[in-house]
N, CA, C and O atoms as a Tripos MOL2 file, in Angstrom:
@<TRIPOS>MOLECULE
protein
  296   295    74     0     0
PROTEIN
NO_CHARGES

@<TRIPOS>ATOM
      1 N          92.1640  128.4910  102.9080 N.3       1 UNK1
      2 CA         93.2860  129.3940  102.9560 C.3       1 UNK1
      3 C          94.2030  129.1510  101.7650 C.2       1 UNK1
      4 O          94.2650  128.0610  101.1960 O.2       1 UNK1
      5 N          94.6370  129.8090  101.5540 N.am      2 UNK2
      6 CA         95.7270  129.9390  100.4530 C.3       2 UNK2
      7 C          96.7350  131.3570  100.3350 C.2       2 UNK2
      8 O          96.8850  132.1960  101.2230 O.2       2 UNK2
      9 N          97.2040  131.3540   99.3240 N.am      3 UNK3
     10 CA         98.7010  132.6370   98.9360 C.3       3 UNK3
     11 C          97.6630  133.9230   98.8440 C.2       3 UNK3
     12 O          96.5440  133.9250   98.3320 O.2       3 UNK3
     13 N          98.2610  134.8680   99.4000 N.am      4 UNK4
     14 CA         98.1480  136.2040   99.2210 C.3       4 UNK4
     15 C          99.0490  137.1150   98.1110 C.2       4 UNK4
     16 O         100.2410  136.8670   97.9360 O.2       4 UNK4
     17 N          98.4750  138.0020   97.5140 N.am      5 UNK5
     18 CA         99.5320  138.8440   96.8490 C.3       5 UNK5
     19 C          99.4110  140.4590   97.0140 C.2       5 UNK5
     20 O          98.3050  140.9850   97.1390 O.2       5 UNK5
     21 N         100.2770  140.9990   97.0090 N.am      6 UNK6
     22 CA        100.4050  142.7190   96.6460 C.3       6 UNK6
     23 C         100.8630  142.6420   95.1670 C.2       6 UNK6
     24 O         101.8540  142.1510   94.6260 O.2       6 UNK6
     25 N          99.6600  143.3800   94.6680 N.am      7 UNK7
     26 CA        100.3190  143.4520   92.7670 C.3       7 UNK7
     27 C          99.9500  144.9230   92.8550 C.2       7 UNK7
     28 O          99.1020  145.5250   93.5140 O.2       7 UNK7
     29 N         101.0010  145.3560   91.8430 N.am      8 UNK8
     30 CA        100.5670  146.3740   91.0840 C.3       8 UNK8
     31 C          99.6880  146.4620   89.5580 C.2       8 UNK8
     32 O          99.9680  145.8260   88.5410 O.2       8 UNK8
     33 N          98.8680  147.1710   89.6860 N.am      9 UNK9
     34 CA         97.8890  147.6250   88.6820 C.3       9 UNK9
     35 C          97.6440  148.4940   88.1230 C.2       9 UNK9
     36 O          97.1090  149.4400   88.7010 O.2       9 UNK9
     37 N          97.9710  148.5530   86.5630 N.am     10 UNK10
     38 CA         97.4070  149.5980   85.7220 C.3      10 UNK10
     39 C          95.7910  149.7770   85.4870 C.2      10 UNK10
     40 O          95.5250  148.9870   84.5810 O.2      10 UNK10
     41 N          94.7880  150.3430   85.8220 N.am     11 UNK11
     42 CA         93.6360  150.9150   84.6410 C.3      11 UNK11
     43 C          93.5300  150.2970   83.8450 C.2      11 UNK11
     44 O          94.5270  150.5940   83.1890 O.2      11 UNK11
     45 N          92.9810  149.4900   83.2580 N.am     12 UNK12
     46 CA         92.9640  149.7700   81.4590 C.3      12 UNK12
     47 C          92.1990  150.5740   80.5960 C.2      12 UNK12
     48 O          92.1480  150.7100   79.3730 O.2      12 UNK12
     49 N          91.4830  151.1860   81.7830 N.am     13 UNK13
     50 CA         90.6440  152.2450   81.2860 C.3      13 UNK13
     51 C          91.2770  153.2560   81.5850 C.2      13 UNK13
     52 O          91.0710  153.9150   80.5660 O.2      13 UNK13
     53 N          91.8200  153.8040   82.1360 N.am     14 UNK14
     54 CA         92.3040  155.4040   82.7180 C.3      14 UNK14
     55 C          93.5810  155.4560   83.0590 C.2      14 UNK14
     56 O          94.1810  156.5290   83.1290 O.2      14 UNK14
     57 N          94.1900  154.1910   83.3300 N.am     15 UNK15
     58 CA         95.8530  154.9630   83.1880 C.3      15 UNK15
     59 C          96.2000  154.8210   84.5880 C.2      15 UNK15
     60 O          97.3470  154.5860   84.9670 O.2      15 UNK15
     61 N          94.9200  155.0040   85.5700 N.am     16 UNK16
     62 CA         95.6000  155.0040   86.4130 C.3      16 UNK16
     63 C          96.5980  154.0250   87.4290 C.2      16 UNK16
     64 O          96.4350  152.8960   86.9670 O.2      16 UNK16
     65 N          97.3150  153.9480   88.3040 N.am     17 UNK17
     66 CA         98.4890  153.0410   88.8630 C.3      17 UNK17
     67 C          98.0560  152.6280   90.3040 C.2      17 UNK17
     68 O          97.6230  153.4900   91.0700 O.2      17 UNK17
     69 N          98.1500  151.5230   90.6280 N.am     18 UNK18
     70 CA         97.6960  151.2000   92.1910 C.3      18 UNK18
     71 C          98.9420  150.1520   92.1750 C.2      18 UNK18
     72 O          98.8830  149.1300   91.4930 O.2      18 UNK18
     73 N         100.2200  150.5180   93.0770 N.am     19 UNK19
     74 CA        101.3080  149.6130   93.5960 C.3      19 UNK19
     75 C         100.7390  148.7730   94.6070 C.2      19 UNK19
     76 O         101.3630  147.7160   94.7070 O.2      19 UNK19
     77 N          99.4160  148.9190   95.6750 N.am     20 UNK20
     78 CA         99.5490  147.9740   96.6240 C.3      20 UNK20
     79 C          98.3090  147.5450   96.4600 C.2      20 UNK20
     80 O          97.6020  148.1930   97.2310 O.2      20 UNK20
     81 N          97.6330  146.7330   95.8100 N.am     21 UNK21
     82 CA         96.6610  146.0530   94.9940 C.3      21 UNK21
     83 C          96.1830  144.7280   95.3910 C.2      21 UNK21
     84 O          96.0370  143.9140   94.4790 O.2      21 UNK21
     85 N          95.8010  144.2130   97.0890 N.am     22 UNK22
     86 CA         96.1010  143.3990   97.6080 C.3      22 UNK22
     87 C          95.0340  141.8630   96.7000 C.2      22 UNK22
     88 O          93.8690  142.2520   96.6080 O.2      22 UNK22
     89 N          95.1610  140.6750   96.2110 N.am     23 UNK23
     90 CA         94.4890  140.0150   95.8170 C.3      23 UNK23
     91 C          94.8160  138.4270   96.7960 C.2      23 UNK23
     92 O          96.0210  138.2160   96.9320 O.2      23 UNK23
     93 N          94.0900  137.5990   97.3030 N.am     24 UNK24
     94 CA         93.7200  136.7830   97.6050 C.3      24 UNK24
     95 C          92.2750  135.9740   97.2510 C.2      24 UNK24
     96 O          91.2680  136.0680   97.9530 O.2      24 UNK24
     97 N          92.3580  135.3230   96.2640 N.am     25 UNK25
     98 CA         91.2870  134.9540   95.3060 C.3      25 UNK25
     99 C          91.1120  133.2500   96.3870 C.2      25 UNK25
    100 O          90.3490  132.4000   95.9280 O.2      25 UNK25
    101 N          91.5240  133.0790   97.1300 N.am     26 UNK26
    102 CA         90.7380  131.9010   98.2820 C.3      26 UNK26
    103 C          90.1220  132.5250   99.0360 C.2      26 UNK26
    104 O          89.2480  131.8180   99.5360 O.2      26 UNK26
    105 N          90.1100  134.0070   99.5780 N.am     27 UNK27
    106 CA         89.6950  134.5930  100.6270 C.3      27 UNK27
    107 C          88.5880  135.5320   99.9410 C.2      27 UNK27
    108 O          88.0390  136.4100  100.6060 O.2      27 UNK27
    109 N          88.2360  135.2890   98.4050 N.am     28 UNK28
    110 CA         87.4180  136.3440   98.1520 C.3      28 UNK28
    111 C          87.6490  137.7440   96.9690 C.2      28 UNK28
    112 O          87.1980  138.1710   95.9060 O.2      28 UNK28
    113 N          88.6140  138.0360   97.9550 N.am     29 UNK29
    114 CA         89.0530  139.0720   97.3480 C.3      29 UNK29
    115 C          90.3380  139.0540   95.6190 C.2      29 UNK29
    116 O          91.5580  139.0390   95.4540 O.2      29 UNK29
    117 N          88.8490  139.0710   94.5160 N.am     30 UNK30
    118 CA         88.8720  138.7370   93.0090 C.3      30 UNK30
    119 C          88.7950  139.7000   92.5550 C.2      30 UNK30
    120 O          89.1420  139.7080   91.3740 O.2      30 UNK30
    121 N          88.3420  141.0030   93.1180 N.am     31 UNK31
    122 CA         88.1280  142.2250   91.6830 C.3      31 UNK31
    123 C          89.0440  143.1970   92.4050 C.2      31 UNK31
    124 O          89.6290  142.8810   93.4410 O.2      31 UNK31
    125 N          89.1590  144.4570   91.7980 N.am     32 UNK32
    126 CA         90.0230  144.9670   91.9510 C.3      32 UNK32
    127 C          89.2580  146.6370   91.6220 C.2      32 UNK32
    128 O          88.6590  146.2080   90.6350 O.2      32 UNK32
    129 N          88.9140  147.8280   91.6590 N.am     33 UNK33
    130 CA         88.3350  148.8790   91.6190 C.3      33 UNK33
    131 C          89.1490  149.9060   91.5200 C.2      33 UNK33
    132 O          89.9240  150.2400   92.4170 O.2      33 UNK33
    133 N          89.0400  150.4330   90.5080 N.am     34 UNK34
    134 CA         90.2620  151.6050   90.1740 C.3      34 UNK34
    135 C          89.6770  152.3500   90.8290 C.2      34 UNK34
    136 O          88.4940  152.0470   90.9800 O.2      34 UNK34
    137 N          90.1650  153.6670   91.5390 N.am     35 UNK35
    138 CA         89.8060  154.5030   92.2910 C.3      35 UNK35
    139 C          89.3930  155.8040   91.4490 C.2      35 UNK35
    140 O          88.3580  156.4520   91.6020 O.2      35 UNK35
    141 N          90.3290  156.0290   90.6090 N.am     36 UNK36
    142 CA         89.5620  157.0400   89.4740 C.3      36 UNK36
    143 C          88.7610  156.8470   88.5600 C.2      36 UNK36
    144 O          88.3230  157.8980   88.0930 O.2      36 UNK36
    145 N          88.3190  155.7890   88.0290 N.am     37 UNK37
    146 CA         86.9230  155.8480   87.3700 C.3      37 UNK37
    147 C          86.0850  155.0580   87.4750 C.2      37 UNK37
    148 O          85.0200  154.9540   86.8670 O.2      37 UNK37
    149 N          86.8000  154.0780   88.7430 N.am     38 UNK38
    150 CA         85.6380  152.6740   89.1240 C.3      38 UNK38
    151 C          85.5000  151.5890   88.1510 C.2      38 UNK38
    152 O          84.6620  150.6960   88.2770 O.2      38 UNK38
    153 N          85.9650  151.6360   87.6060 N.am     39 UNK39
    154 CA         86.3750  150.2290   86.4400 C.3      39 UNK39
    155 C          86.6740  149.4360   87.5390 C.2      39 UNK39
    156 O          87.3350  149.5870   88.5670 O.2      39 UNK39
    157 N          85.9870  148.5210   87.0270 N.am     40 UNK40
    158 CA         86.3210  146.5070   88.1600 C.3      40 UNK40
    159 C          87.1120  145.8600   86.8930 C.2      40 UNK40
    160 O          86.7910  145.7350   85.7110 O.2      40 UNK40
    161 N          88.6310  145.3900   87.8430 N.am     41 UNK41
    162 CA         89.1860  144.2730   87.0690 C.3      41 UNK41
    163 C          89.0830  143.1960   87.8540 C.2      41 UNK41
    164 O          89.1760  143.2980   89.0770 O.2      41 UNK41
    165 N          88.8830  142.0650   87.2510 N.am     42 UNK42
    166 CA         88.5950  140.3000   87.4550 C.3      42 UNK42
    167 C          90.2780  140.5000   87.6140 C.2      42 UNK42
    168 O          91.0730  140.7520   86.7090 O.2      42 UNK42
    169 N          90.5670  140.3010   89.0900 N.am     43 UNK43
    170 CA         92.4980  139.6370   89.2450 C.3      43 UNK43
    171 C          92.6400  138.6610   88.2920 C.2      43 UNK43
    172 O          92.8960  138.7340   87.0910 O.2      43 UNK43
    173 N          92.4400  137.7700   88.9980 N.am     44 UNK44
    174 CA         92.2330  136.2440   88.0770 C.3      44 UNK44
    175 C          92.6060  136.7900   86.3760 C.2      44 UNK44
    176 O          93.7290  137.2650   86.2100 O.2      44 UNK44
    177 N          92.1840  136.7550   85.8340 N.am     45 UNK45
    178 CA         92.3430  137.0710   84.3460 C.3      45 UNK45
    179 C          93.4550  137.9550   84.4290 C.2      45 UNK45
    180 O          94.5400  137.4450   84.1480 O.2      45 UNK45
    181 N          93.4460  139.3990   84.8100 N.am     46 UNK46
    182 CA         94.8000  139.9600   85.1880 C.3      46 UNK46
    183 C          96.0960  139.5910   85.2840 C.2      46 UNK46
    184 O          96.9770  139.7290   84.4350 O.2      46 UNK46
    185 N          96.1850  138.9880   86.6520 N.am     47 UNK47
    186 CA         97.1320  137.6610   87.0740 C.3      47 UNK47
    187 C          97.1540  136.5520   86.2190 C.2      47 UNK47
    188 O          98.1990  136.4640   85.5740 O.2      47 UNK47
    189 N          96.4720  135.8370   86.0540 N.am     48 UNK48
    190 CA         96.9440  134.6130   85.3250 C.3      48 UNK48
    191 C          96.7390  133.5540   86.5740 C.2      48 UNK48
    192 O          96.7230  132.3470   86.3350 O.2      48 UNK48
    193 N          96.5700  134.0940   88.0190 N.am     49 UNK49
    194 CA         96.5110  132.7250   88.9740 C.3      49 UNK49
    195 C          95.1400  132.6270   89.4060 C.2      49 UNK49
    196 O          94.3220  133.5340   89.5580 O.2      49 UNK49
    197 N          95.0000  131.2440   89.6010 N.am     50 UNK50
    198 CA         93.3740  131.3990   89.5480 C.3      50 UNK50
    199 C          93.5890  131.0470   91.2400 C.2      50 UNK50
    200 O          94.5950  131.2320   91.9240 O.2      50 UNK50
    201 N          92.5610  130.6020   91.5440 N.am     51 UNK51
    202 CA         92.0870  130.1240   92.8450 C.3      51 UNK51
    203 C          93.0750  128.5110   92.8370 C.2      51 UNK51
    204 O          94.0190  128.1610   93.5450 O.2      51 UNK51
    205 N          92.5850  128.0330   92.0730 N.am     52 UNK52
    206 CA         92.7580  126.5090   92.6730 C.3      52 UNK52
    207 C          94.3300  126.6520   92.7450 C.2      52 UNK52
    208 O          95.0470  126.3210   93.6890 O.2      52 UNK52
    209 N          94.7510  127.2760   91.4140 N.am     53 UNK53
    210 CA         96.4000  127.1770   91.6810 C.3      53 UNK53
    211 C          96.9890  127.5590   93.1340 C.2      53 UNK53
    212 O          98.0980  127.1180   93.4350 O.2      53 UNK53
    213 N          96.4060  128.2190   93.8760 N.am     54 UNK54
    214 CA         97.1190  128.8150   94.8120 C.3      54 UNK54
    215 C          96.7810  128.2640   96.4030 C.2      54 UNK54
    216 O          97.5150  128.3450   97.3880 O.2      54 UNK54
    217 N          95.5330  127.7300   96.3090 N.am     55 UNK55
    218 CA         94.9850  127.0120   97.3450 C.3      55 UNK55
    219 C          95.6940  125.9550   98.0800 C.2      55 UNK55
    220 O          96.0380  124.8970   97.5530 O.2      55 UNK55
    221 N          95.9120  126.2740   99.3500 N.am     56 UNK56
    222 CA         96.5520  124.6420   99.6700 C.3      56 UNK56
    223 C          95.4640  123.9840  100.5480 C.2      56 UNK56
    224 O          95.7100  123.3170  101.5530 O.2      56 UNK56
    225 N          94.1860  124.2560  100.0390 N.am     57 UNK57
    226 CA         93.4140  123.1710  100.7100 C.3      57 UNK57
    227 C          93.4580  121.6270  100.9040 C.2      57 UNK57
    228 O          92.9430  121.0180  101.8420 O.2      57 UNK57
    229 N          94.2620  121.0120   99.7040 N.am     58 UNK58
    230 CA         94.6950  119.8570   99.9450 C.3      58 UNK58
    231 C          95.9010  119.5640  101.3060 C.2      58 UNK58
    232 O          95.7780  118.8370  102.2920 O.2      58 UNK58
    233 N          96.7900  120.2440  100.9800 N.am     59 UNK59
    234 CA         97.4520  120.3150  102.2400 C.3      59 UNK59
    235 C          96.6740  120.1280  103.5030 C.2      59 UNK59
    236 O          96.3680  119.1160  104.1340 O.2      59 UNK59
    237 N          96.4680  121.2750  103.6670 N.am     60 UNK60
    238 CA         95.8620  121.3310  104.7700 C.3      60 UNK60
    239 C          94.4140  120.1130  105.6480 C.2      60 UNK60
    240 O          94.0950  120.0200  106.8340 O.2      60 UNK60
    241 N          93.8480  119.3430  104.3330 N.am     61 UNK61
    242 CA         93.1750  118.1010  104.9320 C.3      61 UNK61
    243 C          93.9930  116.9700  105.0370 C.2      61 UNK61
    244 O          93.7080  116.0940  105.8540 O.2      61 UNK61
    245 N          94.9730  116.8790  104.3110 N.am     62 UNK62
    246 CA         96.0520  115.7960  104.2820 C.3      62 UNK62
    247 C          96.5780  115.8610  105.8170 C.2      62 UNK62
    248 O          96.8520  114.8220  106.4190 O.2      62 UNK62
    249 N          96.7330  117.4290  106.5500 N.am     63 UNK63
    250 CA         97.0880  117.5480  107.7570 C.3      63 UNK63
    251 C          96.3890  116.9920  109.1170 C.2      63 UNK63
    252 O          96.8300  116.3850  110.0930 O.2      63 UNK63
    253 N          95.0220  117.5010  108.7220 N.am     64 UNK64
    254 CA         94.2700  117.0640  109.2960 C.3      64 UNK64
    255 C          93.7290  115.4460  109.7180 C.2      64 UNK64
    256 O          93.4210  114.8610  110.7560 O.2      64 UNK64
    257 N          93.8130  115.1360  108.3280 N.am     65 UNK65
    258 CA         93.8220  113.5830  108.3530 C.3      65 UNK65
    259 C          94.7810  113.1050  109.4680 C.2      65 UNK65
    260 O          94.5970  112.6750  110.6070 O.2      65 UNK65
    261 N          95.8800  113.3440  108.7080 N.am     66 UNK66
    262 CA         97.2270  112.8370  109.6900 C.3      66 UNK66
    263 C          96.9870  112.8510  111.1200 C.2      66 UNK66
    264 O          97.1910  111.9060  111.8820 O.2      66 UNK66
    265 N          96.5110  114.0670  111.4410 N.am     67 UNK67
    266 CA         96.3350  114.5190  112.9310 C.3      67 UNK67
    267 C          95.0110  113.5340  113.5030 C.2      67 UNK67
    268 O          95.1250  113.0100  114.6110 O.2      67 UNK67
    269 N          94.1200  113.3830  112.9200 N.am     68 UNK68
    270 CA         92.4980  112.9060  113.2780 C.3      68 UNK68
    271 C          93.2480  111.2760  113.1840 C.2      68 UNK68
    272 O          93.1780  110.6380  114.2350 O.2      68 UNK68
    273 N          93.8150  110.7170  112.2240 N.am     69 UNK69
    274 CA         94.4850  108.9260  112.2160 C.3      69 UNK69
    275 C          95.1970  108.9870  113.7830 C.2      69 UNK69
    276 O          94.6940  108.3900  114.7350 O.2      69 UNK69
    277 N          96.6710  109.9520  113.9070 N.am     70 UNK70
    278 CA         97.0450  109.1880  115.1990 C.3      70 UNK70
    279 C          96.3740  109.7540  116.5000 C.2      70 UNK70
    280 O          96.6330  109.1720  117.5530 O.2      70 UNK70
    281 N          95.5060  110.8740  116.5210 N.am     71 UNK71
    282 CA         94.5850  110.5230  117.8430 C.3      71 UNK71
    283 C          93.9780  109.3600  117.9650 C.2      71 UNK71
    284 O          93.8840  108.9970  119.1380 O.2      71 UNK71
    285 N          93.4340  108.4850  117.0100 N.am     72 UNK72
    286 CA         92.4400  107.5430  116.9220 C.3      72 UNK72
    287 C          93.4440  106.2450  117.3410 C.2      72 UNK72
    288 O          93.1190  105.2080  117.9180 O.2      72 UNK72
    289 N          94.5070  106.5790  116.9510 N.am     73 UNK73
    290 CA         95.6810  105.0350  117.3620 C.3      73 UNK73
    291 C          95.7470  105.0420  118.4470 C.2      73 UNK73
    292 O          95.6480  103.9790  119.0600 O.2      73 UNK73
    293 N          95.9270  106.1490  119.0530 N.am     74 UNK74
    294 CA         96.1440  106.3260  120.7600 C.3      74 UNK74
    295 C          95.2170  105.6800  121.8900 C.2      74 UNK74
    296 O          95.4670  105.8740  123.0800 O.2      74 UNK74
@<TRIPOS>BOND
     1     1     2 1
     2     2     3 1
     3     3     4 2
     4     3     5 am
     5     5     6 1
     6     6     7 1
     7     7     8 2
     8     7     9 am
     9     9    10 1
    10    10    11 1
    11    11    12 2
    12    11    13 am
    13    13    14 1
    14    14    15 1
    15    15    16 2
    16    15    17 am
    17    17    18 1
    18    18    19 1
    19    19    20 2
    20    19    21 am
    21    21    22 1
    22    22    23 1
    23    23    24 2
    24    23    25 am
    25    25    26 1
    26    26    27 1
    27    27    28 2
    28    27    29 am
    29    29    30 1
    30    30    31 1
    31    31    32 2
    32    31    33 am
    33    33    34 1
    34    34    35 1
    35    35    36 2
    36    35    37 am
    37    37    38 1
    38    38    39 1
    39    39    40 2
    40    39    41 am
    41    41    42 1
    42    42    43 1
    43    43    44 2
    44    43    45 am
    45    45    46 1
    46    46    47 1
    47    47    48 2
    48    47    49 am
    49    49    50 1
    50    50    51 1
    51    51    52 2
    52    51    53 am
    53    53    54 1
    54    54    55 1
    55    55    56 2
    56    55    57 am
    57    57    58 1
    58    58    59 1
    59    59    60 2
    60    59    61 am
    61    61    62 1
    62    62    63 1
    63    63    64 2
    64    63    65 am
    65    65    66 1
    66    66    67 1
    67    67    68 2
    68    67    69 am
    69    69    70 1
    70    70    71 1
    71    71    72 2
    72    71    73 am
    73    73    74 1
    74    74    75 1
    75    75    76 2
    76    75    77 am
    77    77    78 1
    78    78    79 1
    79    79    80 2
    80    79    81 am
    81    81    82 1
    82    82    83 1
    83    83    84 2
    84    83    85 am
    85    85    86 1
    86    86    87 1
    87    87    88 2
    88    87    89 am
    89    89    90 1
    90    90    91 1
    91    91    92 2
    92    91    93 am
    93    93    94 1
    94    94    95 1
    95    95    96 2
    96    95    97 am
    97    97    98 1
    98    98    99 1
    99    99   100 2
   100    99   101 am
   101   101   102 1
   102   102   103 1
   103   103   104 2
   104   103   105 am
   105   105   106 1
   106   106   107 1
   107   107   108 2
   108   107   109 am
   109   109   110 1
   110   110   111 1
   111   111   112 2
   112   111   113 am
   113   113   114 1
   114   114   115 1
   115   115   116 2
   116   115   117 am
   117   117   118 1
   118   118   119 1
   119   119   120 2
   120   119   121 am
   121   121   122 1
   122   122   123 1
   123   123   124 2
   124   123   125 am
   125   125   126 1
   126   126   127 1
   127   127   128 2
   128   127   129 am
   129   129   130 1
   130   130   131 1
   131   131   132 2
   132   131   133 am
   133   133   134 1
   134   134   135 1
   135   135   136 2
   136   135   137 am
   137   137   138 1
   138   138   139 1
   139   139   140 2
   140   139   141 am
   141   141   142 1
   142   142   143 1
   143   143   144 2
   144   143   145 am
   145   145   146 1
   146   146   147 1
   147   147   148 2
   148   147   149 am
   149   149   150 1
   150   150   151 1
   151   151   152 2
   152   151   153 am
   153   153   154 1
   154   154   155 1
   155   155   156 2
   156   155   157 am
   157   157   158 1
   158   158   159 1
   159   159   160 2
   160   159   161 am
   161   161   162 1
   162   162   163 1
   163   163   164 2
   164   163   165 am
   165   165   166 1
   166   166   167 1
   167   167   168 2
   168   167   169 am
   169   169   170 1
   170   170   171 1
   171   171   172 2
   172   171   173 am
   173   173   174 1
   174   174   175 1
   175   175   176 2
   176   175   177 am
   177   177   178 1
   178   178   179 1
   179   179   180 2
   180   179   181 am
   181   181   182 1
   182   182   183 1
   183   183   184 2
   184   183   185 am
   185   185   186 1
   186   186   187 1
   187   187   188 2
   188   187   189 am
   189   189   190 1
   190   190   191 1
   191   191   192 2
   192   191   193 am
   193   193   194 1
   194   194   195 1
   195   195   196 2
   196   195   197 am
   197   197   198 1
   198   198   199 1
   199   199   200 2
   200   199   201 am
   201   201   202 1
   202   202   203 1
   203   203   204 2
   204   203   205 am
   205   205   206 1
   206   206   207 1
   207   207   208 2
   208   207   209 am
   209   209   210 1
   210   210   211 1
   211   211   212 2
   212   211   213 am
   213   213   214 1
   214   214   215 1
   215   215   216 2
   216   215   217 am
   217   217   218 1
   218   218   219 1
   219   219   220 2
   220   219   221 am
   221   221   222 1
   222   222   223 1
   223   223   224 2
   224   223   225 am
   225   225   226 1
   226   226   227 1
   227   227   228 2
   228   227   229 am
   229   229   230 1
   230   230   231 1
   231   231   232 2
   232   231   233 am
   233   233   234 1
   234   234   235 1
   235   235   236 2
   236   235   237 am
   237   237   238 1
   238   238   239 1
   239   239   240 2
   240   239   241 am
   241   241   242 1
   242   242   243 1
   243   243   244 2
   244   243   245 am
   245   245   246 1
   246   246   247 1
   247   247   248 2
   248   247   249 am
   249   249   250 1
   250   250   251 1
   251   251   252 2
   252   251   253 am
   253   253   254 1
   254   254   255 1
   255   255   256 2
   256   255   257 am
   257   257   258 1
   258   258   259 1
   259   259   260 2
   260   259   261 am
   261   261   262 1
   262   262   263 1
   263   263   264 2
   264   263   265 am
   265   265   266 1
   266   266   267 1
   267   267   268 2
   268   267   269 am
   269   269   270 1
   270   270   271 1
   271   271   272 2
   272   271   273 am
   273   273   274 1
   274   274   275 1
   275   275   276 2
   276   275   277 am
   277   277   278 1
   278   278   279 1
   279   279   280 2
   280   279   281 am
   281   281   282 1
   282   282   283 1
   283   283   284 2
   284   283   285 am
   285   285   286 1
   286   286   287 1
   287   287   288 2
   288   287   289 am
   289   289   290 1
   290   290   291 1
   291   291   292 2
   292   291   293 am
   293   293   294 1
   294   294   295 1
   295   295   296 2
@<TRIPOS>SUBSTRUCTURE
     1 UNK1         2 RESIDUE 1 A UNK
     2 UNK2         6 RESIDUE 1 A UNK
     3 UNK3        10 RESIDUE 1 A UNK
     4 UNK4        14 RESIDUE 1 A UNK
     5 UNK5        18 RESIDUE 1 A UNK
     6 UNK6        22 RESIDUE 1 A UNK
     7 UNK7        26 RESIDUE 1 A UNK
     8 UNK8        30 RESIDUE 1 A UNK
     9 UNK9        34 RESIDUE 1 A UNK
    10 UNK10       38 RESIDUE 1 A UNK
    11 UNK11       42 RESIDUE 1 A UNK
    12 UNK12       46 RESIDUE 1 A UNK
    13 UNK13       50 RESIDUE 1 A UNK
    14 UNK14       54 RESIDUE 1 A UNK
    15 UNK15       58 RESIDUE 1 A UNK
    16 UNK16       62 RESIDUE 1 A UNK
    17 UNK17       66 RESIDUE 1 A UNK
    18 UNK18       70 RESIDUE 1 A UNK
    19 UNK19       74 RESIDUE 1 A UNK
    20 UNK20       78 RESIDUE 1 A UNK
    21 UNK21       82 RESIDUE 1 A UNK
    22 UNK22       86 RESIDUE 1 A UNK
    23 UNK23       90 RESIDUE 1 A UNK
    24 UNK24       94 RESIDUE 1 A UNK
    25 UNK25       98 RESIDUE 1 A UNK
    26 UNK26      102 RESIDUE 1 A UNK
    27 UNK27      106 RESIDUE 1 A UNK
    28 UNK28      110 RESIDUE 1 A UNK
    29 UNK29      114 RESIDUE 1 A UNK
    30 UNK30      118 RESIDUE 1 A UNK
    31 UNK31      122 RESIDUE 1 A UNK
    32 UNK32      126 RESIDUE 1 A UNK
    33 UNK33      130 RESIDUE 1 A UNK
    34 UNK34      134 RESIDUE 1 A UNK
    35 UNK35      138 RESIDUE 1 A UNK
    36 UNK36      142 RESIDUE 1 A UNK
    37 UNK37      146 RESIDUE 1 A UNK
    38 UNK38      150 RESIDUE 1 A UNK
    39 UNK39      154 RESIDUE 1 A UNK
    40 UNK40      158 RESIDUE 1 A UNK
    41 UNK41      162 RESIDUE 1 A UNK
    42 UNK42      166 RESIDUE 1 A UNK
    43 UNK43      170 RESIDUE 1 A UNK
    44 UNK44      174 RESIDUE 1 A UNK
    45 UNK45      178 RESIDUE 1 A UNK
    46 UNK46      182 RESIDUE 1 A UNK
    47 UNK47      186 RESIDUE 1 A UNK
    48 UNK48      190 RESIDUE 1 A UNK
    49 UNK49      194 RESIDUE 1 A UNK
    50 UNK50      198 RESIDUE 1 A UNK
    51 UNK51      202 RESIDUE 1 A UNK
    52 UNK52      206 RESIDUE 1 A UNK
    53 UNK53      210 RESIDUE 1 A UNK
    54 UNK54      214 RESIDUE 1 A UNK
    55 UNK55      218 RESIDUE 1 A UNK
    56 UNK56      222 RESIDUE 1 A UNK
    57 UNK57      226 RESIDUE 1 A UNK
    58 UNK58      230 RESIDUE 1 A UNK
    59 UNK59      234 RESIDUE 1 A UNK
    60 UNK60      238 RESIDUE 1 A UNK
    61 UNK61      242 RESIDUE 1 A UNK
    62 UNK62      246 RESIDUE 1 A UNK
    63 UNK63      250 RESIDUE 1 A UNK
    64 UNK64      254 RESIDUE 1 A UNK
    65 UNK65      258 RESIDUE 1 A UNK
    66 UNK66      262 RESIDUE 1 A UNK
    67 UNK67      266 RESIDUE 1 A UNK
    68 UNK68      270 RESIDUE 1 A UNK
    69 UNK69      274 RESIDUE 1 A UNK
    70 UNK70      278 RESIDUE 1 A UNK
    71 UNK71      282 RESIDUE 1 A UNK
    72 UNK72      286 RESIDUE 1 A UNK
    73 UNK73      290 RESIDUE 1 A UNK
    74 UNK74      294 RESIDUE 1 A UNK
């Protein structure tokens, strides 16, 4: 799991505009499909945020840990 975004997107082929442009690059969702001429943009490159930046997979095992240590004390 990690950050979600709504971006807006220009085309760079056609001009055309997409305001709600949903990208979550932990969940997959990396390209982006203009609706008027089907051009795929790579978010990632777009954005500038990659995956790892946004990931809190560390978090989230650090949590786990925590949780899995004091069952085991008990």
């Amino acid at each position: 799991m990690g950050d979600r975004y709504i971006i807006e997107i220009t085309c760079p082929e056609c001009g055309e505009h997409d305001d709600e442009c949903y990208y979550a690059p932990t969940c997959g969702f990396t390209d982006w499909e203009c609706n008027k001429c089907g051009h795929i943009v790579d978010l990632e490159k777009y954005t500038g945020i990659s995956k790892e930046s946004c990931s809190n997979k560390i978090e989230i095992e650090n949590l786990v840990n925590q949780m899995t240590k004091k069952k085991g004390d008990e």
